[in-house]
TIBAMI-160694 format. One record per atom (N, C-alpha, C): x, y, z. Coordinates in steps of 0.02 Angstrom, whole numbers, plus 32768, in hexadecimal, padded with zeros to 4 digits. Layout:
N
XYZ ...
# end
This chain:
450
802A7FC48000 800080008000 802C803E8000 8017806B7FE3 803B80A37FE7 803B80EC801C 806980F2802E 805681258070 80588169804E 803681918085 802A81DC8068 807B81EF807E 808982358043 80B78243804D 80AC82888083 80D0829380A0 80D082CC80E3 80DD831680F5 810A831B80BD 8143835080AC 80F083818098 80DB83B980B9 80C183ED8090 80DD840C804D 80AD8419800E 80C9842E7FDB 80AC845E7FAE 80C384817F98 80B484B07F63 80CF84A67F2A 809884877EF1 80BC847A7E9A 80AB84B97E70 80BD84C97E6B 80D585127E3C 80DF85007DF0 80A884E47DCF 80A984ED7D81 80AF85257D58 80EE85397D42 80F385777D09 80EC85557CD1 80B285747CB1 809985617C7F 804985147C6C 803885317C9B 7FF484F67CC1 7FCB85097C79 7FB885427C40 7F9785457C22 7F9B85057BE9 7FED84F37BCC 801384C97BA8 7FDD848E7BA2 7FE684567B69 7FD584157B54 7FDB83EC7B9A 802D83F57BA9 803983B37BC9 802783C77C08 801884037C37 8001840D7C74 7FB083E57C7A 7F8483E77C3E 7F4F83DA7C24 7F46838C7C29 7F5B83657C06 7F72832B7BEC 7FAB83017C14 7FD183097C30 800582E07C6B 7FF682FE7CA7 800F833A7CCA 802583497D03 7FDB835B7D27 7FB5836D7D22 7F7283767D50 7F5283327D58 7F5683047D02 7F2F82BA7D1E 7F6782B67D47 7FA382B47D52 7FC382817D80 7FC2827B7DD6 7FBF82D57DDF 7FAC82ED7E09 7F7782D67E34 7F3182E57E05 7EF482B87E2C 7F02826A7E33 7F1E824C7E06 7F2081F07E1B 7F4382037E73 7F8082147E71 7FAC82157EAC 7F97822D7EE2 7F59824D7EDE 7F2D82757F03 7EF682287F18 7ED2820D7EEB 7EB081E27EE3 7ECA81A47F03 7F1981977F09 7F27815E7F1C 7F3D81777F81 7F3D81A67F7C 7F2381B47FC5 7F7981C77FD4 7F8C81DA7F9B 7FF681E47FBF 8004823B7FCC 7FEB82737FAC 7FEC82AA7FA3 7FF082C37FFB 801B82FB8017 800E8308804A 7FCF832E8061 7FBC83258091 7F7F8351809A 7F9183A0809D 7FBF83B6808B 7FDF84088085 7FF1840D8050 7FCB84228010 7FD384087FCF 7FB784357FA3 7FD784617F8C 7FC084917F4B 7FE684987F09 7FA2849C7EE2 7FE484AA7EB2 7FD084FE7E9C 7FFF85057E88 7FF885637E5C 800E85677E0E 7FC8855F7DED 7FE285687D96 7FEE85AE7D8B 802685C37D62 803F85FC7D5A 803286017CFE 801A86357CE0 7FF7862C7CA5 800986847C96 802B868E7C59 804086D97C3D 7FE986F77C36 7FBE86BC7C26 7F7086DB7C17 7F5386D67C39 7F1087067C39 7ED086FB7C8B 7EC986D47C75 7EB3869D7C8C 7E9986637C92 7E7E86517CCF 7E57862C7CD3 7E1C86027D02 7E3485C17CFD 7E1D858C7D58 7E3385547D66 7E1785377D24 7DDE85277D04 7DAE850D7CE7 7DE385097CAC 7E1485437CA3 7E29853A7C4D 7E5385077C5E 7E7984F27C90 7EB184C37C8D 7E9984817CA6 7E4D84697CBA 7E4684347CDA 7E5183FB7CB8 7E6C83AC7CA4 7E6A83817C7B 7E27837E7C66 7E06836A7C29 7DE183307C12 7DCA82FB7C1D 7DA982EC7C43 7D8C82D47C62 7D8E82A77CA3 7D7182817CC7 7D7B82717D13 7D6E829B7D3C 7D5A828A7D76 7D5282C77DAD 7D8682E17DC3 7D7383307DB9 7D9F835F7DBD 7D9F83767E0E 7D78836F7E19 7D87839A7E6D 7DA883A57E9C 7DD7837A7EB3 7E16838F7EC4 7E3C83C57E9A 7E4083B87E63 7E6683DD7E3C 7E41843A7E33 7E0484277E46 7DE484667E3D 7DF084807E7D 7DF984637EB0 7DFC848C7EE9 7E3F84957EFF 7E72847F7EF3 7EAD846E7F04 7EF384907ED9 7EBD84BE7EA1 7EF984E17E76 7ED785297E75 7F0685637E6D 7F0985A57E64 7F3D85A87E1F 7F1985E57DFB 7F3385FE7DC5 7F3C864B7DD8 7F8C86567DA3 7FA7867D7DD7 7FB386AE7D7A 7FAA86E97D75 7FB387137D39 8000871A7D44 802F87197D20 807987367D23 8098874C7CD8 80BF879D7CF8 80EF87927CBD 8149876E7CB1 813F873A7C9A 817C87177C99 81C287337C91 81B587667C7A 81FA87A97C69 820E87D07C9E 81E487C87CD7 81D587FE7D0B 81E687E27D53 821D87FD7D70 823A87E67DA3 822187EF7DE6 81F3882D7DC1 81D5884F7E11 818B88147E19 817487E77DE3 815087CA7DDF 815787857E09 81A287737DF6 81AC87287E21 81B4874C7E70 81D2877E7E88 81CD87977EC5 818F87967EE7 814F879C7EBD 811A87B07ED2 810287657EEB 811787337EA3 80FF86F77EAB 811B86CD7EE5 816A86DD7F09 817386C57F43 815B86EF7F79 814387237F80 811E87487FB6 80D687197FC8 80C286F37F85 807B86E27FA1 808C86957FCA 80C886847F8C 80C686277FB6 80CE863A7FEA 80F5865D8014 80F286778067 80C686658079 809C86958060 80448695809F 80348654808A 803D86258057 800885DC8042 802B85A38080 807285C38091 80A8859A80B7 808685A28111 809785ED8106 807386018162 802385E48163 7FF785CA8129 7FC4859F8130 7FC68568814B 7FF485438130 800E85168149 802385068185 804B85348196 8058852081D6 809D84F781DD 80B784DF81B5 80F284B681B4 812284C8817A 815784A28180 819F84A48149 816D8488810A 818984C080CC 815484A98096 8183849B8065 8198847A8038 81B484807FFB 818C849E7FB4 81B4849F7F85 81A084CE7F60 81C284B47F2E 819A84927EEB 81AD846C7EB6 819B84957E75 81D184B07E52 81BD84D77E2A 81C084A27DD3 818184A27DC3 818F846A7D7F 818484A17D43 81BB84977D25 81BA84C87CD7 818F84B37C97 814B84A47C9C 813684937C51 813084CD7C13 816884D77C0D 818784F27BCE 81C184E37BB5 81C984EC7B66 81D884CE7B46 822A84E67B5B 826D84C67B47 829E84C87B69 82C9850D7B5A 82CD85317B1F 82E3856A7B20 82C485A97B30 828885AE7B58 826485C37B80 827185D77BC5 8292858F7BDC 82A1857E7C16 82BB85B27C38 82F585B77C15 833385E17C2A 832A86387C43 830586557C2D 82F486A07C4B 82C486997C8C 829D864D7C8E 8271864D7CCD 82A1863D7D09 82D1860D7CFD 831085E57D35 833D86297D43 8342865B7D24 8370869F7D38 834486C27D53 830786E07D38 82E886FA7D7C 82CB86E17DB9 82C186967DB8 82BD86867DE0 82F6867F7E24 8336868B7E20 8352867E7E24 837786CB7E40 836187097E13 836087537E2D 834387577E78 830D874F7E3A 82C787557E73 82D987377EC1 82F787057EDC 831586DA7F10 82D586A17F0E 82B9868A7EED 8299865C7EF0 82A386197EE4 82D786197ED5 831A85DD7ED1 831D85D37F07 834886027F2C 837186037F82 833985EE7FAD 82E285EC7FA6 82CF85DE7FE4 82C485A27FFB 82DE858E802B 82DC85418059 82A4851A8042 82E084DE801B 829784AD800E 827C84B27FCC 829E84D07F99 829684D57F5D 82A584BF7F21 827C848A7EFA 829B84707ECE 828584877E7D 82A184647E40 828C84857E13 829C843A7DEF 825E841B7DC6 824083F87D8A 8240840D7D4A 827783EC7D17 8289841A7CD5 827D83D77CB9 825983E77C6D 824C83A07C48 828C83B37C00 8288837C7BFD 82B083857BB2 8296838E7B5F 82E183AD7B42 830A83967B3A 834F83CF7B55 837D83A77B7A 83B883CD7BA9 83E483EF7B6D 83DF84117B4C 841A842D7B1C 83FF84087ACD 842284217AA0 8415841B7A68 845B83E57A4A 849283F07A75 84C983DC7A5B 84FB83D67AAB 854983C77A9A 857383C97AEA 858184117AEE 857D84417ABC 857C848A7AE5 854284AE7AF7 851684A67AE0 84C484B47AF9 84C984A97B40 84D884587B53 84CE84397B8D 84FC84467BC0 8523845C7B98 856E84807BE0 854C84CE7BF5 852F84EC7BAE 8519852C7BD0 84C1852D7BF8 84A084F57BF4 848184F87C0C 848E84D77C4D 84B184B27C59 84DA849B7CA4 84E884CC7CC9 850584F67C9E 853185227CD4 850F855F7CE9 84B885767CBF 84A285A97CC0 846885957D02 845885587D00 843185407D45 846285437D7B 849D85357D7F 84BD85257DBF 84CC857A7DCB 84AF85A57DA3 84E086057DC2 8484860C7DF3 844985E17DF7 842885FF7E24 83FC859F7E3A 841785877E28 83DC854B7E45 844485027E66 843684E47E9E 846E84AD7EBA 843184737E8C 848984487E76 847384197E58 844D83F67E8B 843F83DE7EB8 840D83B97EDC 83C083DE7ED8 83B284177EB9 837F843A7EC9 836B84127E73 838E84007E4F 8373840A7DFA 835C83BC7DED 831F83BD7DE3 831483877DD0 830383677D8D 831A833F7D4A 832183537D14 82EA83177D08 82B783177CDA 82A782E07CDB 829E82D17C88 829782867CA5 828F824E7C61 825E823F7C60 823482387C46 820281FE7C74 81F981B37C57 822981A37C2E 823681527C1C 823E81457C5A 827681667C83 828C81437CCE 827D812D7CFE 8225816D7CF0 81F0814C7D17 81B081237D11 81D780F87CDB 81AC80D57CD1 81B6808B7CE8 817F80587CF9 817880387D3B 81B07FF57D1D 81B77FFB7CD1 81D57FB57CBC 822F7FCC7CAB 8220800F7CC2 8268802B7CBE 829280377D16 8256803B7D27 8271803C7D86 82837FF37D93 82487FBD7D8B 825D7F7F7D7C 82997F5A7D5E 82B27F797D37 82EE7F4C7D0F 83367F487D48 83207F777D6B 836E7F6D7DA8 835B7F387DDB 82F87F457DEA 83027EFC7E1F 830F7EB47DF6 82F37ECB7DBC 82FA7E817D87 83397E727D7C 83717E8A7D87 83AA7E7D7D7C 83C57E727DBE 83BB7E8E7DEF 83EB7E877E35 83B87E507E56 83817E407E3F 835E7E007E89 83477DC17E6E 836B7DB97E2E 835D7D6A7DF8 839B7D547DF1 839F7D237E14 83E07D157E1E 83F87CFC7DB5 83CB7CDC7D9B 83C87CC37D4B 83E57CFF7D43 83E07D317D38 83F57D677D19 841E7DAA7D1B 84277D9F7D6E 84687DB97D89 84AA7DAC7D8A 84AE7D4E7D8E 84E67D3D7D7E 84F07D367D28 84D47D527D0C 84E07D4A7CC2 84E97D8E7C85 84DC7DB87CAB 84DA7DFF7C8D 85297E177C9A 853F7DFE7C62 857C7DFD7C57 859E7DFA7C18 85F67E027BFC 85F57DF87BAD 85EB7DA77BB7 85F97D8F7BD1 86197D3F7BD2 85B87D227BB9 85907D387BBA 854A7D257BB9 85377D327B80 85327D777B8C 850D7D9F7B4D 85327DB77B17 84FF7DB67AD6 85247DBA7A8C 850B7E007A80 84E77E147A8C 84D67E527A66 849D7E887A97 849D7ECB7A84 84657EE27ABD 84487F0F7A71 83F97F127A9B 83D97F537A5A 83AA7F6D7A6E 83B47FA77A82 83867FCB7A87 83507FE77A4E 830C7FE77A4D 82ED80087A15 82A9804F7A2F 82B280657A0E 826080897A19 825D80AB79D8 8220807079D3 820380817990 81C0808D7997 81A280C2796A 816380E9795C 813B80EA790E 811B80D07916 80E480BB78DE 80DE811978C0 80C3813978DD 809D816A78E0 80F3819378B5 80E081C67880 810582057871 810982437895 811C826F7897 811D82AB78D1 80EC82C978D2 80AC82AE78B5 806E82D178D6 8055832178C8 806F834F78B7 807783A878A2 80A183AF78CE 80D4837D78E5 80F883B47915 813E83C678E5 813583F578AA 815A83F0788A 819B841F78A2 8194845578BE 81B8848578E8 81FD845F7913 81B784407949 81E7842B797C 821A83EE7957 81FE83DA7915 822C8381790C 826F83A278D8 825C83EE78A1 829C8402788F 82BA841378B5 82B3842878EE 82EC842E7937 8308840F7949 82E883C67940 82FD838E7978 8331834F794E 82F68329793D 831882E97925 831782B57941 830C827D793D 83148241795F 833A82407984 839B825F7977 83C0824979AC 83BA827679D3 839A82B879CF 83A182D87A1A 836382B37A4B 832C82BB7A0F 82DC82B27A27 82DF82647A5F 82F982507A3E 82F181EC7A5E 833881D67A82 836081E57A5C 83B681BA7A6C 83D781E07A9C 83DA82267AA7 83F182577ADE 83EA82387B0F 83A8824D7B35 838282317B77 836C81DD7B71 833781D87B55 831D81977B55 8337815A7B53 835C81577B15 837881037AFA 83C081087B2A 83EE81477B35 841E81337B59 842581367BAB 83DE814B7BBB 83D381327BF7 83C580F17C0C 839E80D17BDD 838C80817BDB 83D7806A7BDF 8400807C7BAA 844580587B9F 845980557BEA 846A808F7C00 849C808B7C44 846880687C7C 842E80627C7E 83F980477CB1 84207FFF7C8F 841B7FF57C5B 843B7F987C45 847F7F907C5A 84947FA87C5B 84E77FB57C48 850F7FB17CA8 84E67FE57CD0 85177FFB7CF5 850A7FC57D38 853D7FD87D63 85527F9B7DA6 850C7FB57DD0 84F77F877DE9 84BE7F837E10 84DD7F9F7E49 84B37FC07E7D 84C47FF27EBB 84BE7F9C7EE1 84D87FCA7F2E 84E67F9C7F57 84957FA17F78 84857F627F85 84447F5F7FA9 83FD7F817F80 83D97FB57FB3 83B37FCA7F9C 83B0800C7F97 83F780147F8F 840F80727F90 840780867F2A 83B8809E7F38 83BA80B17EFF 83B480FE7EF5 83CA81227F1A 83FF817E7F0F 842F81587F00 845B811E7EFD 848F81207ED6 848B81107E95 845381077E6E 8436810A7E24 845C811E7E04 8451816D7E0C 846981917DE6 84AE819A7DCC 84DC81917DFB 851F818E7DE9 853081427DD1 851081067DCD 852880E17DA6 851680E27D72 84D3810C7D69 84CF81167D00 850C81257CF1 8522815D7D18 854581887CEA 858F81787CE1 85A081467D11 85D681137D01 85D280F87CD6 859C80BE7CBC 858780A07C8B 85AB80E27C53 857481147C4D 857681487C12 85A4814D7C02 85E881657C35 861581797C3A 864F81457C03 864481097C08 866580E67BE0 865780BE7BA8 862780ED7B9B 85EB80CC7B4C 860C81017B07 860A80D47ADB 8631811B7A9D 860F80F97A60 861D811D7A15 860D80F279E3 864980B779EE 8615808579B3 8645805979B0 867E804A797E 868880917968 86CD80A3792A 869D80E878FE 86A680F778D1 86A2813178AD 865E813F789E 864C818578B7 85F5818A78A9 85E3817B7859 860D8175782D 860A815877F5 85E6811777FA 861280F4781E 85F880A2781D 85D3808C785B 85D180BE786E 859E808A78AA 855380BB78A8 854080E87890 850D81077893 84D9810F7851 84B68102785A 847480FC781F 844181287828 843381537802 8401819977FB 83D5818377BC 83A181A777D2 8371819177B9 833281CE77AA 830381D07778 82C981F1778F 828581D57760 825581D27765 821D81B7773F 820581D2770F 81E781B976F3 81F381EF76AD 81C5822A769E 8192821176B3 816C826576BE 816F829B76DB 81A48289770D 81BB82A8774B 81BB82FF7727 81DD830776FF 81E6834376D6 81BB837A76BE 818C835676AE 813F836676AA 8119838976DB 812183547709 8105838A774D 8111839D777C 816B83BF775B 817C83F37792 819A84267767 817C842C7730 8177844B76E1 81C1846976D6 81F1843A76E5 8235843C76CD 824F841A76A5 825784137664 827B83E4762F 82C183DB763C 82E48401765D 832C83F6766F 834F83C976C3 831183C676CC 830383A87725 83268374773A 837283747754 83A5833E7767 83828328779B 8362833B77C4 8341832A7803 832F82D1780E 834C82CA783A 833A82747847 82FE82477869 82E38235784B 82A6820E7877 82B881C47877 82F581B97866 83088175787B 8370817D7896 8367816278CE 83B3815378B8 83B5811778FD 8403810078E6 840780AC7913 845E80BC790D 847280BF7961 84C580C67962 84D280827980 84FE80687958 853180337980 857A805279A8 855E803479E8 857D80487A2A 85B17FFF7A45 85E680267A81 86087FEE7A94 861F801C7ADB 861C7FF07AFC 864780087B47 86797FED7B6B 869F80177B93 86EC7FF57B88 86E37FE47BDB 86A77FDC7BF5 86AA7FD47C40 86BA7F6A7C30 86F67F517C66 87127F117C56 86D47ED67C55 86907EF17C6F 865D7ECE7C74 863B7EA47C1D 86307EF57BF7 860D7EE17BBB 863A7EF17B8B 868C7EF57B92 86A57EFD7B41 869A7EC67B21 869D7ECF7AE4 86887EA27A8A 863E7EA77AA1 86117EB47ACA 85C57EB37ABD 85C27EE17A89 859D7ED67A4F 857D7F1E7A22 853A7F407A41 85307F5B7A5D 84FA7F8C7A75 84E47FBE7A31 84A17FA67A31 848F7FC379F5 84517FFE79F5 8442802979F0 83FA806E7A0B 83E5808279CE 83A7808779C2 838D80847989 833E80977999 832B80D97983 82FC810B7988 82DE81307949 82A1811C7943 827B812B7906 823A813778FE 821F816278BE 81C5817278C7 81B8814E7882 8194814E7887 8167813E783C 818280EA781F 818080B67857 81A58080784D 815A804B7843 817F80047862 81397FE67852 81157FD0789D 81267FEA78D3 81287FC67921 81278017794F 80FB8015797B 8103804479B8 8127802179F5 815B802C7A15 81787FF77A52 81C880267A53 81B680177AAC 820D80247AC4 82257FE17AD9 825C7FCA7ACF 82767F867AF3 82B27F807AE4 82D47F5D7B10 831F7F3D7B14 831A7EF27B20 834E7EEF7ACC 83427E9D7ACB 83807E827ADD 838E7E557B02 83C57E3A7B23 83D37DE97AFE 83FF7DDA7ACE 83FC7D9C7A92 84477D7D7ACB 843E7D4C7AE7 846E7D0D7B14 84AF7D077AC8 84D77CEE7AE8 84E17CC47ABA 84F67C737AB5 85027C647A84 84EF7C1A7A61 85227BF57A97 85127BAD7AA0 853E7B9C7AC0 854B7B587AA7 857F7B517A70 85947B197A3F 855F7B297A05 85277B0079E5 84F97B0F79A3 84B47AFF79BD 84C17B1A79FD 84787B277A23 84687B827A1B 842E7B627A0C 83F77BCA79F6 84067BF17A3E 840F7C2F7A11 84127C647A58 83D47C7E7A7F 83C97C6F7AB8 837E7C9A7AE4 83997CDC7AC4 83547D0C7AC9 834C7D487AD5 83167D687B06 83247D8A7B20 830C7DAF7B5C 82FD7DFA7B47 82BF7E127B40 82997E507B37 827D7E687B63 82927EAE7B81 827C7EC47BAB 82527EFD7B97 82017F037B9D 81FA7F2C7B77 81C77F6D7B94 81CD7F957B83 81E27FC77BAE 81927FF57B9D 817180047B64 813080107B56 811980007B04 80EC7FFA7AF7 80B97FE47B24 80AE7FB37B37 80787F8A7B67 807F7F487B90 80C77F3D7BBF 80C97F677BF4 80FB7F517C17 81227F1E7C25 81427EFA7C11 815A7EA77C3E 81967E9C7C27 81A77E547C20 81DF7E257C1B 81C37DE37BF4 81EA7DDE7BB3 81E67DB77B94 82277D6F7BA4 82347D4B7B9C 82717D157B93 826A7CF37B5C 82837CE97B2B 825C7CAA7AF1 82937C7A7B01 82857C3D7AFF 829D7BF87AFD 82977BC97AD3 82CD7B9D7AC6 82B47B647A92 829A7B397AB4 82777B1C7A80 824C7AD47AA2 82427AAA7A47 823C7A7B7A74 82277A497A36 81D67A477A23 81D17A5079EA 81837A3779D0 817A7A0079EA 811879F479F3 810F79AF79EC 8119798279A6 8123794D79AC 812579177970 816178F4796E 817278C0793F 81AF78857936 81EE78D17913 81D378FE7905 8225791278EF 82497946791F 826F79517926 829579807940 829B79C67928 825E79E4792F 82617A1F7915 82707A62795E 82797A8C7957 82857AC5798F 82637AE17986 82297B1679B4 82127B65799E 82187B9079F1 82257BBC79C7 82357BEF7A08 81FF7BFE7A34 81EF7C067A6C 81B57C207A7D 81BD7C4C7AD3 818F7C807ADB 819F7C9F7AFC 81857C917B3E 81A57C9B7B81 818F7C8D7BC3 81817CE37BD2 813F7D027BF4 813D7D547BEB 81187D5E7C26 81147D917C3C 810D7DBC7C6F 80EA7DFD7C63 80B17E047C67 80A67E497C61 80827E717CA8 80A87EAE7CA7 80737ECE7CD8 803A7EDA7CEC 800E7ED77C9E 7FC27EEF7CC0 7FBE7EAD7CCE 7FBD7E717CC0 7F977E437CC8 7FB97E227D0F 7FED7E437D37 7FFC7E2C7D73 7FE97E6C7DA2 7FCB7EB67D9C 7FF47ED87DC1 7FAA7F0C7DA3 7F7D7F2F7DE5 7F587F667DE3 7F5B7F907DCE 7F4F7FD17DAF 7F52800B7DCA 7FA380337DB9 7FBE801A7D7A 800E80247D74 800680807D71 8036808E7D93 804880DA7DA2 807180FF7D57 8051813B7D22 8065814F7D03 809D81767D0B 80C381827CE1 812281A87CE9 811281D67D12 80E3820B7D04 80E8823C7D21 80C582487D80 80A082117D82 809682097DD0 80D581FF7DF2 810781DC7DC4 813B81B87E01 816A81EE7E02 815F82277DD7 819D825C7DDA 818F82A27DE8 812882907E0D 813582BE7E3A 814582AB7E8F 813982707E90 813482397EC2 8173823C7EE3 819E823B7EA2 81F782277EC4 821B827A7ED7 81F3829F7EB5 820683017EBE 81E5830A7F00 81B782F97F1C 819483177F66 81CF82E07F7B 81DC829D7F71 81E082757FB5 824F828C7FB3 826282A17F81 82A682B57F74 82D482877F69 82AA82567F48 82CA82377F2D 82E982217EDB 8324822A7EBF 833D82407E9B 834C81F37E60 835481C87E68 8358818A7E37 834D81947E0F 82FA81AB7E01 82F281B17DB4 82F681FA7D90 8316820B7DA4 833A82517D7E 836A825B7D67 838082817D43 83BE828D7D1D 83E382C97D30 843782AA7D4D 845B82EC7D6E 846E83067D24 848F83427D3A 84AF836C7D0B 84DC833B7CF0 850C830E7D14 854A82EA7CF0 853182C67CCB 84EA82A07CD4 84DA82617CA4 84DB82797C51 84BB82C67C5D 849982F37C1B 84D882FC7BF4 8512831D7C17 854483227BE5 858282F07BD7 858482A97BF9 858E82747BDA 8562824D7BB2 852682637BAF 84FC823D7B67 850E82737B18 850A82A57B39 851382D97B0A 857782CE7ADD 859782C47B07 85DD82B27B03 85DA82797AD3 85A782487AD8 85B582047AAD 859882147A74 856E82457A70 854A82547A19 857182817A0E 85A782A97A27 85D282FC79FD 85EC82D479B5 8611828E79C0 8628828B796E 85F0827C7944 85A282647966 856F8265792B 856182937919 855282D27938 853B83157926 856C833F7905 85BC832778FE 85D5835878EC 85F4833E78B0 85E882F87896 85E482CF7855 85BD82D0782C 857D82DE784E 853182F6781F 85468343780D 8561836F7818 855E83BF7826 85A283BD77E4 85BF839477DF 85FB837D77A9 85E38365777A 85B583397767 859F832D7732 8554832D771E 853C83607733 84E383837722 84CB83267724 84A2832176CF 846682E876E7 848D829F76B9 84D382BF76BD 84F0827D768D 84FB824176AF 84DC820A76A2 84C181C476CF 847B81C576EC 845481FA76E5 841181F97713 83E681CA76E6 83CF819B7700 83A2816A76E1 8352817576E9 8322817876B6 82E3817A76AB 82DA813D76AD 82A3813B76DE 828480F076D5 823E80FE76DD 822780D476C2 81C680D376C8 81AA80D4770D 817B80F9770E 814B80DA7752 813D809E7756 814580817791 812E805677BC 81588007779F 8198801C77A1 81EB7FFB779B 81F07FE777CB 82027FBC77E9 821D7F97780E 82677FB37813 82897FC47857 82C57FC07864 82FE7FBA7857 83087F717832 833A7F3C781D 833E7F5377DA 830B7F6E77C0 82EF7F6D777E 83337FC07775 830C7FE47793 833A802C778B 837A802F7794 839E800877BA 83DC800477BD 83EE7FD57786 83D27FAA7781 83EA7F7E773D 83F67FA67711 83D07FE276FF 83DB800E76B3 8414803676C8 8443803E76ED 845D806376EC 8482807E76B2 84A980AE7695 84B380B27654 84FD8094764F 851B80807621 8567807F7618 858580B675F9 85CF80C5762C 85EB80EB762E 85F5810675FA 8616813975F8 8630816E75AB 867B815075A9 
# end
């Protein structure tokens, strides 16, 4: 059962008018409210550049009432310093309501180059400095490794790295919190996650769906910032790195980034990297010249003495033939016996796959693979969405599934020779492939060299 959490709190949404305040962070709010964990000293304050009314920001449907009684909308100008002054003058009096030590969780739903003029006045303003103050930034952390050094260094001139909480929310997801007890409390698979075992690792997240009109945000982005930055190489180092001692999981974080720390390509972004984009892609983001990637797959290797010769492979794409995140874990052969593979898969349908050989029935000796599986809904109530557990782990201060500053610019460190190999040769190698391609399929075309 889950206990209420205790800590009085004040959530401070800048930008509560937004999609995702709408759509993630208010449903998540009421479930966590609903599951009876929320402290009973509990407000939140949407902060909105426009008048607005509770009513404009409530979700779509479900009962709203908590949420109707339990949030204030607050008019501000975001440029205006005397404004965040004003805005810590009031949490005061919501605090002396209280009656007790309150924290004060400031979550940014705006978009990331935004960010940056609200974290400096906030930060003028002293609304940083007051006891008990944290701050919730979503991604993406930098555009590149100097983006991400200057955005490192522009949070730490008014917010302590323990105050910044960066989030992912793959990390908080329940089959991604899972993969560390699945690895540290099976004994099958603890003693075997190793090179001496395993032949190959692969990460995928692949998306049926094309970018939807988000044509803006995807010429910005790209697959490898959008997916492979944060996402796929957080999975990697969650696979990759030494399990903490016991059940000390604040020490999470620093073994990603060990892992990270010794992950690189696996020889020349020439040869180990495959770019990609679909072929309409062009069309509707009304650019005919559009290098922009909606597919790419890096072959990786790490020099930690655990997994060298493993090929670690990440591979992130839209407009393919499959929606799914997963890491497939392929054994290997032992004499001219078939290799298990082990899929861990990450959304949708939460669980754990194993496939095994077995023999058909009948007089011949035939083999077929078949899978032994696990899924969450069908063992497990009520599974908690990303964003409940990462406001859950921000009141209770606990940090696991977040991302420090070091993790951001050692992921960023392992893509500088992809980004600065693409920036060398515009769209020469970028492969068109059809909608709803399969994977294997896109890397297969890769082109031959000049």
């Amino acid at each position: 059962m889950n206990s209420r959490l205790t800590n009085p709190t004040i959530l401070i949404i800048i930008g509560i008018s937004g999609d995702l305040a709408r759509r993630k962070l208010l449903p998540a709010i009421r479930k966590i409210h609903d599951a009876a964990v929320l402290p009973e000293n509990f407000r939140i304050i949407g902060i909105s550049r426009r008048d607005i009314s509770v009513e404009d920001v409530l979700p779509i449907g479900g009962d709203q009432e908590y949420l109707r009684s339990s949030i204030e909308i607050r008019q501000m100008d975001l440029g205006n310093e005397n404004d965040y002054r004003a805005l810590g003058e009031y949490l005061t009096t919501i605090e002396q309501e209280f009656g007790a030590e309150t924290q004060r969780i400031f979550y940014l739903s705006v978009p990331p180059l935004a960010s940056q003029p609200d974290i400096e006045l906030m930060g003028l303003s002293g609304l940083s400095k007051a006891p008990r103050t944290k701050l919730l930034i979503e991604k993406p952390f930098g555009t590149d490794l100097e983006t991400a050094e200057e955005l490192v260094e522009n949070i730490k001139l008014h917010f302590a790295e323990d105050q910044v909480y960066r989030i992912d929310h793959y990390l908080a997801k329940e089959m991604t919190q899972n993969l560390v007890v699945f690895r540290s409390s099976n004994a099958l698979f603890r003693n075997t996650w190793n090179k001496d075992n395993i032949e190959s690792i692969d990460i995928t997240a692949s998306q049926h769906i094309g970018i939807e009109g988000r044509a803006a945000f995807y010429e910005q982005t790209g697959a490898l910032r959008d997916i492979v930055q944060s996402h796929l190489l957080q999975l990697a180092a969650l696979t990759l790195m030494d399990l903490p001692n016991g059940d000390d999981w604040q020490a999470i974080p620093v073994s990603r980034l060990h892992a990270l720390e010794k992950l690189s390509l696996s020889g020349s972004a020439n040869d180990t990297v495959t770019r990609g984009q679909y072929r309409s892609y062009r069309q509707e983001v009304d650019n005919e010249t559009s290098n922009v990637e909606t597919f790419v797959s890096l072959k990786l290797a790490s020099s930690d003495p655990t997994w060298q010769g493993v090929p670690i492979t990440l591979t992130a794409g839209k407009g393919l033939n499959d929606t799914l995140t997963e890491i497939t874990i392929t054994y290997k052969k032992i004499g001219t016996e078939e290799p298990n593979v082990l899929i861990l898969r990450i959304q949708p349908n939460e669980g754990v796959e194993l496939y095994l050989w077995t023999k058909e029935p009948g007089y011949d000796r035939k083999l077929r693979q078949v899978p032994l599986s696990f899924s969450y809904s069908e063992q497990f109530e009520g599974l908690p969405e990303a964003y409940e557990r990462v406001f859950v782990d921000a009141m209770k201060g606990d940090r696991s599934l977040f991302t420090s500053s070091d993790e951001v610019l050692a992921s960023w460190k392992i893509l500088k020779p992809v980004q600065d190999n693409w920036k060398s040769i515009g769209d020469q190698g970028l492969i068109i492939y059809e909608s709803g391609s399969k994977p294997g399929d896109v890397v297969g075309t890769i082109p031959a060299k000049d």
